[in-house]
N, C-alpha and C positions, 0 to 999 in steps of 0.2 A: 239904470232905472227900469225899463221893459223887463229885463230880463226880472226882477225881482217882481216887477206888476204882474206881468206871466206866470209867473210862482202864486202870486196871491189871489189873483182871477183864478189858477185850474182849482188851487183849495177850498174856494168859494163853492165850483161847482161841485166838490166832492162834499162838502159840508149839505149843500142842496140835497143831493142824492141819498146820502147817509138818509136824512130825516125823511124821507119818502120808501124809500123799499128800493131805488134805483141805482142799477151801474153806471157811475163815471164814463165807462167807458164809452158806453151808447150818447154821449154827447158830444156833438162836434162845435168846437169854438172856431168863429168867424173872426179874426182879428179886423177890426175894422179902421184903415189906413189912410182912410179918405184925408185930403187936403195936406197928408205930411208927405214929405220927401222922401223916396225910395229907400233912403240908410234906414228909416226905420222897418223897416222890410228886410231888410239884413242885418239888423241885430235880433231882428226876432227871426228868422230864420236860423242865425247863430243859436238858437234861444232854444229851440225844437219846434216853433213853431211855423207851418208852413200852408196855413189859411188864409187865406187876406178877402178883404173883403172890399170894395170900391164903390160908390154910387154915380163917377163920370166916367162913360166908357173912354173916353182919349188920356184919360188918368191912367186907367187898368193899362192900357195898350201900353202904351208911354213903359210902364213900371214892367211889364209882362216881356216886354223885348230886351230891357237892362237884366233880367232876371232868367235870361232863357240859357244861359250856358249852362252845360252837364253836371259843375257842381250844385247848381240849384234845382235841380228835376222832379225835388219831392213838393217845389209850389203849384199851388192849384188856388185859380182865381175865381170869386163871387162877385155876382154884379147884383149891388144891390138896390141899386135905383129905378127911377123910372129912365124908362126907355121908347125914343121914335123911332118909326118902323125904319127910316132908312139909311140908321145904324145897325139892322142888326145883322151885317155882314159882317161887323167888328166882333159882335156875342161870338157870332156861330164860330169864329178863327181862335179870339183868345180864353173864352171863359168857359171856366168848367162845370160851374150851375148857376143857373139866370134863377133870381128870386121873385121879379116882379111881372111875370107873365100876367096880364089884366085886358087883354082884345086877341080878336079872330085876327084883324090884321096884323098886328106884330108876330101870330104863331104861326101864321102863315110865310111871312117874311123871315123869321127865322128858321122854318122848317127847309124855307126854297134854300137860304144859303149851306144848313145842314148837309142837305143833300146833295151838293156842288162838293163841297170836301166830303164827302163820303163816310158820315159821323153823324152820331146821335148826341145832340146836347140834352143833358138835363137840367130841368126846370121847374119851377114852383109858382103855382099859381099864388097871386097878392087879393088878400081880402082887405076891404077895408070895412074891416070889423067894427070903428068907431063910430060908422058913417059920416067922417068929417068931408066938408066941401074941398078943403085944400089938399087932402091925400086922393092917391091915387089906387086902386084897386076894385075890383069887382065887389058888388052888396052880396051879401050870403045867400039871400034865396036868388041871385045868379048864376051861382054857381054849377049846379045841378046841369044845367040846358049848356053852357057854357063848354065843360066838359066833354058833355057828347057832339058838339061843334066838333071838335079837337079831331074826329074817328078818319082816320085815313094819312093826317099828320107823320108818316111813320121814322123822318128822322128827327121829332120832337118827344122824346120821355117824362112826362108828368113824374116824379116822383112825390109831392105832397103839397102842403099850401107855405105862403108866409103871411105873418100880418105884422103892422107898428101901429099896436094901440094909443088911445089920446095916451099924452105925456101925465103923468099924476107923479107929484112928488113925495105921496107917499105909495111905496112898489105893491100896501095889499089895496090903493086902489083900484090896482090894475089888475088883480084876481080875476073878477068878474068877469074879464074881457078875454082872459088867458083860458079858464073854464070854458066857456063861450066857444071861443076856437078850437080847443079839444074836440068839444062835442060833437061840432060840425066837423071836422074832422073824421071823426069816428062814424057819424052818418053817413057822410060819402064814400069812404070806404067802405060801408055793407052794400052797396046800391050797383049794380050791372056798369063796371068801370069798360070804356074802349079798350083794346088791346095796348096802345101806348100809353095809358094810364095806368096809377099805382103808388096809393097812399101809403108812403112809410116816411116821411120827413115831416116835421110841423116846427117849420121857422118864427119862431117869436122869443123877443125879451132881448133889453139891450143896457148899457152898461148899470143903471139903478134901479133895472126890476129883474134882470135873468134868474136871479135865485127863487124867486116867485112865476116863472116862467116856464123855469124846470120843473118843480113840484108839483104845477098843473099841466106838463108832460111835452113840451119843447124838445126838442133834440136837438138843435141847431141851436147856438145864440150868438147875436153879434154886439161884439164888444170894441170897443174904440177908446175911449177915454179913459177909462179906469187899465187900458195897458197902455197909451199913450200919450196920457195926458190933455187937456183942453185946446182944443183949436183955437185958433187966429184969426178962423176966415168961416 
């Protein structure tokens, strides 16, 4: 079943792409694993897929230590949740980009344990684009001041933002929001960025709007259910 959902999710994205002007290739798909058992992490690895994506770090770890022999070297872990600061000794060891950067203090905490292993993690700052009280992420016109906080960080690499707009069941509700983030996106990056900042990733769109996420210029999208099926928990 994955492996044919895998099939049917990357054709999604290349149908997205086709209708806009854009290459497939410049999208990366976040398999998102959260709450399932690590076999599905090896079939989709079987699969060609070797993105995964997690929102509990003791999960990621958990999964990241079963996965670390030589035949599996081409996975690379996303942390896609929120995160307190006195886990991010975990980020900085097992994950390969943190999407929910949103305080001084967590980039700080994860810059100290960076620089203890001698590594630069990269990272994406979390907008919460919808202004909901229950999400987590920095308001947009934070952003700006936010960033130049960041200057001297030097083993934390900003590579771009993520957001998870309000949920709409139908996906061109969720246009607006997607546009939205583009934009700002696209202002920040003209604007006098730190030297460890550097807008090229714009994390949004998940398993029933990606396609509408892509179109208004995503590269990153994380998907779960529609390659994995419905969760339990």
């Amino acid at each position: 079943m994955i492996k044919e959902n895998l099939k049917t999710v990357k054709d999604r994205i290349r149908k997205a792409c086709k209708k806009v002007g854009r290459d497939p290739e410049g999208i990366t798909l976040v398999a998102v694993s959260k709450t399932f058992p690590v076999k599905v992490n090896l079939y989709s690895y079987e699969s060609g897929q070797y993105i995964f994506g997690e929102n509990k770090i003791r999960d990621l770890v958990i999964k990241s230590e079963l996965l670390r022999e030589s035949e599996y070297e081409k996975v690379q872990w996303h942390m896609i949740g929120h995160l307190q600061s006195n886990k991010a000794k975990l980020v900085a060891e097992h994950v390969n980009l943190f999407h929910c950067l949103d305080s001084l203090k967590l980039a700080k905490k994860l810059n100290e344990h960076s620089k203890k292993l001698d590594k630069i993690l990269n990272v994406l700052i979390q907008i919460n684009s919808s202004r909901e009280e229950s999400k987590s992420g920095l308001l947009p016109e934070e952003l700006s001041d936010f960033i130049q906080s960041l200057k001297g960080l030097e083993n934390l690499k900003v590579i771009g933002l993520m957001s998870i707009g309000m949920f709409n069941k139908d996906p061109e509700d969720s246009r607006d929001d997607f546009k939205f983030m583009k934009g700002l996106f696209e202002r920040i990056k003209e604007t006098k960025l730190p030297s460890n900042c550097e807008m090229k990733n714009l994390s949004m769109g998940m398993s029933h709007d990606f396609e509408v996420a892509i179109e208004e210029g995503a590269d990153i999208v994380r998907v779960g259910t529609d390659i994995f099926g419905k969760r339990k928990v």
